[in-house]
C-alpha positions in Angstrom: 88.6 0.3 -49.0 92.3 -1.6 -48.6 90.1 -5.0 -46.2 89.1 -7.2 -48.6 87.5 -9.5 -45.9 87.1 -10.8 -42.3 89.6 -14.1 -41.7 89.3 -16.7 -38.6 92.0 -16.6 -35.8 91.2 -20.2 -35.2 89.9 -22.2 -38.3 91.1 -19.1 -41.2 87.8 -19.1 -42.9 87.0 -16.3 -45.2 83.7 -14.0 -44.6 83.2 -10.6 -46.3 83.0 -7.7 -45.0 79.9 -8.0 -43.1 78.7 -7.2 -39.2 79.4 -10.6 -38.0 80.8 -11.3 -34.9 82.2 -14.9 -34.8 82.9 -17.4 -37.7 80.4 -19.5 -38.7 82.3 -22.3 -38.9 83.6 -22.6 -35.6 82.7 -19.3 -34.2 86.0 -17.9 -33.3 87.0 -14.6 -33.5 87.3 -12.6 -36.6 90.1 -10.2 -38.1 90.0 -7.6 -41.1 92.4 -8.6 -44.3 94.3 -6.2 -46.2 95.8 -6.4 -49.4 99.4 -5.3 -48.2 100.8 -5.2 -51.8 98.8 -2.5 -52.6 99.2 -0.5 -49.8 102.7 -0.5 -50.3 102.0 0.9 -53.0 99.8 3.8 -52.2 100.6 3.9 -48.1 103.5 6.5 -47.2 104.3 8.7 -44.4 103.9 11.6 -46.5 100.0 10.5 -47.9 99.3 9.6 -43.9 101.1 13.2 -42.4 98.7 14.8 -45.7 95.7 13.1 -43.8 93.3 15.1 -41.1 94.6 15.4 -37.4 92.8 12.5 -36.0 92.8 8.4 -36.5 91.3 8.7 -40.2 94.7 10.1 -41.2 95.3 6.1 -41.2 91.8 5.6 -43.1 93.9 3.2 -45.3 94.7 0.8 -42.6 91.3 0.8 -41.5 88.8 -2.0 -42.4 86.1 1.1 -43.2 85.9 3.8 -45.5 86.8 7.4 -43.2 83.2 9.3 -43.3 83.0 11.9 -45.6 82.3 14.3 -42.8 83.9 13.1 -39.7 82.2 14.4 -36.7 84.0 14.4 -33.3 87.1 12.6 -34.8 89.2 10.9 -31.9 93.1 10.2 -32.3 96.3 11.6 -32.9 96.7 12.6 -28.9 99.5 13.7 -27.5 102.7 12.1 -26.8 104.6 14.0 -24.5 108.1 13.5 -22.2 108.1 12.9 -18.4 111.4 13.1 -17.4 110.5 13.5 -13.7 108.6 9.7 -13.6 111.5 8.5 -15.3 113.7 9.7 -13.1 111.8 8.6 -10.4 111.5 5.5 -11.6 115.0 4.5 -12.9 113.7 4.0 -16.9 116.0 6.4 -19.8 113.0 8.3 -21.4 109.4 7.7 -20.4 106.4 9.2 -22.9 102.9 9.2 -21.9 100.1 8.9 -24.6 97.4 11.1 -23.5 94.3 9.1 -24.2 92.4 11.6 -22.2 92.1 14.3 -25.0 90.1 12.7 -27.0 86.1 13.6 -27.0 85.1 11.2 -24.3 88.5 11.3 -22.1 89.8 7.4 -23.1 91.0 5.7 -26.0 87.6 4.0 -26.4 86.3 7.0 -28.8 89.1 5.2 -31.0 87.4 1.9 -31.1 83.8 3.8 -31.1 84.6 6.0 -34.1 85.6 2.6 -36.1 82.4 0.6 -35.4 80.0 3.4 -36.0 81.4 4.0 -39.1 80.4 0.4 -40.4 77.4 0.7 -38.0 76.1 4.0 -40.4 77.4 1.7 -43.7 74.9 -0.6 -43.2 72.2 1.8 -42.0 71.7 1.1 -37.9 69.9 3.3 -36.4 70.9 2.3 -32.7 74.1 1.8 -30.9 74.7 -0.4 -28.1 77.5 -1.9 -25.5 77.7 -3.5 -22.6 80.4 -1.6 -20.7 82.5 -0.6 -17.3 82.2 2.5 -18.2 84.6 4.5 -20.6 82.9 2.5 -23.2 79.2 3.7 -22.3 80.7 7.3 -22.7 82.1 6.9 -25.7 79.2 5.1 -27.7 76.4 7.5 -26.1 78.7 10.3 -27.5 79.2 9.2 -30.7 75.6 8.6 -31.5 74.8 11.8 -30.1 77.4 13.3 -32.8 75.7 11.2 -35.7 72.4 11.6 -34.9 71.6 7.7 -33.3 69.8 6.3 -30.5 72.0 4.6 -27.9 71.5 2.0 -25.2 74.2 1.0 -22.9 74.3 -1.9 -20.6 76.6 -1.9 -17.6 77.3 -2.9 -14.2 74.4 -1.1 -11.6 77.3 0.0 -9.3 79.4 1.4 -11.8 80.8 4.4 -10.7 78.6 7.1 -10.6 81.3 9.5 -12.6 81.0 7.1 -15.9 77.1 6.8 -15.4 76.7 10.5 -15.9 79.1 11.1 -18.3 77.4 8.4 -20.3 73.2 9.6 -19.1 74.3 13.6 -20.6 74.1 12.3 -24.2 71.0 10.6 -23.9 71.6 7.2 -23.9 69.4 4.7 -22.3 71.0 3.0 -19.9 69.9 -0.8 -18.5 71.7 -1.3 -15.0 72.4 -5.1 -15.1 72.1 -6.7 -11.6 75.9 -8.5 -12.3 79.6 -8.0 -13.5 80.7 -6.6 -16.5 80.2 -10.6 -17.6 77.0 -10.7 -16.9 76.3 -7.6 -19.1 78.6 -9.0 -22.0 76.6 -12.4 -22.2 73.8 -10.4 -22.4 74.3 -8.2 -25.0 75.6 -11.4 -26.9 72.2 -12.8 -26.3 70.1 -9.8 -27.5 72.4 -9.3 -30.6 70.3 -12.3 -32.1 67.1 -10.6 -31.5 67.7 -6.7 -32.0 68.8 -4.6 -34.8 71.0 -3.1 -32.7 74.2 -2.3 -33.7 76.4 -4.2 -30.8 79.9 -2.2 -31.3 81.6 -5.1 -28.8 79.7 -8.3 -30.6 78.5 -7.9 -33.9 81.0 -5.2 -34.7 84.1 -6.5 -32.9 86.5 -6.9 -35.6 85.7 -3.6 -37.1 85.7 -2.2 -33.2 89.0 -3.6 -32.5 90.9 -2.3 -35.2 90.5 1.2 -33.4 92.7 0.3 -31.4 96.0 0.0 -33.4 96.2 3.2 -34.8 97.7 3.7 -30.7 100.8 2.2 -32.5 100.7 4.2 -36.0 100.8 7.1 -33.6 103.2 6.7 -31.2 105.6 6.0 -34.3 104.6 8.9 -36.6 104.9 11.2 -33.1 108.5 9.8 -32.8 109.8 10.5 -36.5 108.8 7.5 -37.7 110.5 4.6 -35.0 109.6 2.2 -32.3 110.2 2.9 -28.5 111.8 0.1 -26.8 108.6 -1.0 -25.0 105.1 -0.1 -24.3 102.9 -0.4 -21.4 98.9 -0.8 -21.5 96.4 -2.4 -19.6 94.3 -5.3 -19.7 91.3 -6.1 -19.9 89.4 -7.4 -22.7 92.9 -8.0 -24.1 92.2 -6.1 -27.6 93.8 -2.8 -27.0 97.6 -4.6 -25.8 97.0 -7.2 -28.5 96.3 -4.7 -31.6 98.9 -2.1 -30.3 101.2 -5.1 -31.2 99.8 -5.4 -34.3 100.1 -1.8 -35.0 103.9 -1.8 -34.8 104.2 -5.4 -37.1 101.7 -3.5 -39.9 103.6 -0.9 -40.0 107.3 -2.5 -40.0 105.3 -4.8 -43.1 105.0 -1.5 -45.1 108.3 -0.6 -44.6 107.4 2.5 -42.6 109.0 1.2 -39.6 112.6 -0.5 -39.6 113.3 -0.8 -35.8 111.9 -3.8 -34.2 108.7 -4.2 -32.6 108.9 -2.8 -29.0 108.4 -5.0 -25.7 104.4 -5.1 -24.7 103.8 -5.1 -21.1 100.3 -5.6 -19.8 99.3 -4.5 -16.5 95.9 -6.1 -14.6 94.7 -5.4 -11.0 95.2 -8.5 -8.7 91.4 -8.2 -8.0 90.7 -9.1 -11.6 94.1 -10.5 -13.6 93.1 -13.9 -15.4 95.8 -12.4 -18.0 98.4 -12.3 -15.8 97.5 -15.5 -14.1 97.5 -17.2 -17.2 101.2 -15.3 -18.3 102.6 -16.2 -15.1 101.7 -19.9 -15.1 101.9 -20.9 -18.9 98.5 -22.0 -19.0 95.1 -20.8 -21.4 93.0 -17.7 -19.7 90.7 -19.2 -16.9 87.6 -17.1 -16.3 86.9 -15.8 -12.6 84.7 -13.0 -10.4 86.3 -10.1 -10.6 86.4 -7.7 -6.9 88.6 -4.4 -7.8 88.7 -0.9 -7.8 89.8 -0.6 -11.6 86.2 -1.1 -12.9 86.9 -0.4 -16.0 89.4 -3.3 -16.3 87.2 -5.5 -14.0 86.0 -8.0 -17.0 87.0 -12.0 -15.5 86.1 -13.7 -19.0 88.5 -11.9 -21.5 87.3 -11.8 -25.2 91.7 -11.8 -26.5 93.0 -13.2 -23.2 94.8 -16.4 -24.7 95.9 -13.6 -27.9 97.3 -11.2 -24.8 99.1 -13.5 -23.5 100.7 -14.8 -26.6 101.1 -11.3 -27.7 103.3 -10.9 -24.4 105.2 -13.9 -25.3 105.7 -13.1 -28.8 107.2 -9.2 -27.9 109.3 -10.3 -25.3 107.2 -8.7 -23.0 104.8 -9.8 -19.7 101.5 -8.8 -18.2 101.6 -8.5 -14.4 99.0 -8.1 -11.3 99.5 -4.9 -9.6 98.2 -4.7 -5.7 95.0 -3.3 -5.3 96.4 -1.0 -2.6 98.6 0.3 -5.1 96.8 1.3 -7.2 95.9 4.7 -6.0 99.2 5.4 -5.0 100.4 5.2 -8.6 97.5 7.0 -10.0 99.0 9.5 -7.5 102.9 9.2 -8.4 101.7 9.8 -11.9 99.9 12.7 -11.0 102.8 14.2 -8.9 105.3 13.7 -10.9 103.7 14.9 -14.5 100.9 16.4 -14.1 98.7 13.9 -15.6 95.4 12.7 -13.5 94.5 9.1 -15.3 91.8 7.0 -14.0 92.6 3.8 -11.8 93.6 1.7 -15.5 96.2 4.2 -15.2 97.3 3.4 -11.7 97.9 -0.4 -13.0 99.1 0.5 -16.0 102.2 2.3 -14.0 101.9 -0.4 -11.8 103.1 -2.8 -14.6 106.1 -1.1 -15.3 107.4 -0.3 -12.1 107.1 -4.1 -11.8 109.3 -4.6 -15.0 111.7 -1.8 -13.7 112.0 -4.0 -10.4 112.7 -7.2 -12.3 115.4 -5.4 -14.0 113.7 -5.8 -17.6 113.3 -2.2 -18.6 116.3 -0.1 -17.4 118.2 3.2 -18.0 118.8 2.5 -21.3 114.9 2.3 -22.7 112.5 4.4 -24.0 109.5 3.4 -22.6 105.3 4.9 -23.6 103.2 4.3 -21.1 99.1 4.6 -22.1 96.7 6.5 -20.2 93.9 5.8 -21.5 91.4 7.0 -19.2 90.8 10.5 -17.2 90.8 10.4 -13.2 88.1 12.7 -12.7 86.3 9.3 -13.5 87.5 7.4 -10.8 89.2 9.5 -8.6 88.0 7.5 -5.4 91.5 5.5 -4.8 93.0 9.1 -4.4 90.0 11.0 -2.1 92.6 10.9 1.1 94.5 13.3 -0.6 92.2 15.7 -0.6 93.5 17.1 2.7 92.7 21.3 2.7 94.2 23.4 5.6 91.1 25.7 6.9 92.1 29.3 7.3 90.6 32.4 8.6 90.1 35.1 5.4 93.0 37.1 6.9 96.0 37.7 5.4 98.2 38.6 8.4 97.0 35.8 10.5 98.2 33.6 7.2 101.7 35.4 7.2 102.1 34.4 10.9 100.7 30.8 10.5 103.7 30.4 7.3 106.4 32.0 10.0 106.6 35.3 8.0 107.8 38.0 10.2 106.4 41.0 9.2 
């Protein structure tokens, strides 16, 4: 296994490789180590294209070993062209990463697959979140797949789309009276007391690392370069944070030569502490979140203050997108590619129509935006489309209502 250890973000203290959440020193957060020398050694794009079709093809980037029979094996979606929303928008080439063909429909199976794999390493028996929802699917899925009990908690009026989707697997399922917050703090609380294996606590910096293998594959998927910018949203702050990283692993093992692309982050305004804090210059200040992307509704960030420095660091931003608006971009999406994301993706598109408008992604970029989530969840914000004309079962009267002269 190329991680040799887990390192602070704040103080830099050493721990091994054990299912530990914070430092225990100052209890920041806590980030796998690699010995880069030798994966430049033994890391190439021909040993990864040799790998299986899904995120283990990267195993060696990864701070597990890949399971020696991988069941329900997320990653390596597709990246395809939209040249209609690019037109439509004004940008040179937009791709969209289809996060909704992995198992679960969102690029949470990514994070999941990573966190049960140490989770089985050290023998748990249960799973557990707290979660908006794509999370709840993804973790109740995976331990169905490996044979593990799973207990989510979440929001009690999360949508009830995400609820079943999590309830088919057979996951127990505590509705919290409270935000996402609320759940979060408690599943921090219980980690001390349970056996559980808490993918977002205990297991964050294994969880997280999911995440970056977005980057490995938008590059391997574009002959090996960097698009000019991509857009994701925000909401814990990991996913925009370790797509960056991606991109900066992958230049340090020479696979990569073109510069890191521009990160922009997208939040709704009913929740957007990340943007707030971008905008002004200022550390991540927690608030109550009140929006229709639930699953980006989290007001305490776990990586805020890293997504906004990861924003600064690109050359990028993270911007609030109107809650009014958000439908109508899940709906342009829609229109225009044929893709049906979930409100995340409405903000998501949001953000870089908001770039486009400030004039700082243009005609001359090749832009991938992230859907990482399937409408069918959410498809409230666009209900007033659903606008049938009632006709009689008879096929003349039809002809006459469409002018047809017979």
């Amino acid at each position: 296994m190329p991680a040799i250890s887990l390192r602070c973000r704040v103080c830099e203290q050493e721990h091994g490789l054990e299912p530990i959440g914070v430092c225990s020193r100052c209890f920041g957060p806590l980030d796998p180590v690699y010995d880069w020398d030798a994966l430049r050694e033994s890391v190439s794009a021909e040993t990864i294209a040799s790998g299986p079709p899904s995120l283990w093809r990267y195993a060696d980037l990864l701070p597990v070993a890949a399971p020696a029979e991988p069941r329900l094996a997320p990653g390596l979606t597709p990246l395809v062209r939209a040249p209609r929303l690019a037109t439509a928008l004004g940008v040179g080439e937009v791709w969209l990463k289809l996060e909704t063909a992995n198992p679960t429909h969102s690029f949470k199976d990514r994070v999941v697959a990573v966190a049960a794999a140490k989770a089985l390493e050290i023998g748990a028996t249960t799973l557990s979140c707290s979660s908006t929802g794509n999370l709840a699917n993804a973790v109740a899925a995976r331990a169905a797949a490996e044979g593990l009990e799973a207990v989510i908690l979440c929001p009690a009026d999360l949508e009830p789309e995400k609820l079943a989707a999590t309830a088919v697997y057979g996951a127990t399922i505590y509705a919290v009276d409270g935000t996402y917050d609320d759940c979060s703090r408690l599943s921090v609380e219980l980690s001390f007391e349970l056996e559980w294996a808490f993918v977002n606590v205990g297991l964050r910096a294994y969880y997280a690392e999911g995440s970056k293998t977005l980057a490995f594959e938008i590059a391997e998927q574009l002959g090996w370069r960097a698009p000019d910018a991509v857009v994701a949203p925000i909401a814990s702050g990991a996913l925009y944070s370790k797509v960056h990283q991606g991109f900066a692993e992958l230049r340090t093992l020479g696979l990569l030569d073109d510069a890191a692309p521009r990160l922009y982050g997208g939040q709704a305004e009913g929740c957007a502490p990340v943007a707030a804090a971008f905008a002004e210059g200022r550390a991540v200040k927690p608030l109550r979140p009140s929006t229709l992307a639930r699953s980006l509704a989290i007001g305490n960030p776990a990586d805020g203050d890293l997504a906004v420095a990861t924003a600064q660091a690109s050359g990028g931003a993270v911007y609030a997108v109107a809650e009014d608006e958000i439908g109508a971009n899940m709906a342009l999406l829609a229109e225009t590619t044929g893709v049906f994301g979930e409100t995340a993706a409405g903000v998501t598109l949001g953000a870089l129509r908001e770039a486009v408008r400030r004039g700082e992604v243009g005609e001359q970029d090749t832009v991938v935006l992230l859907v990482t989530g399937d409408g069918l969840k959410t498809p409230q914000p666009v209900a007033d489309s659903v606008q049938p004309i009632v006709v009689e079962p008879d096929g003349d009267a039809l002809l006459e209502r469409l002018g047809v002269v017979l």
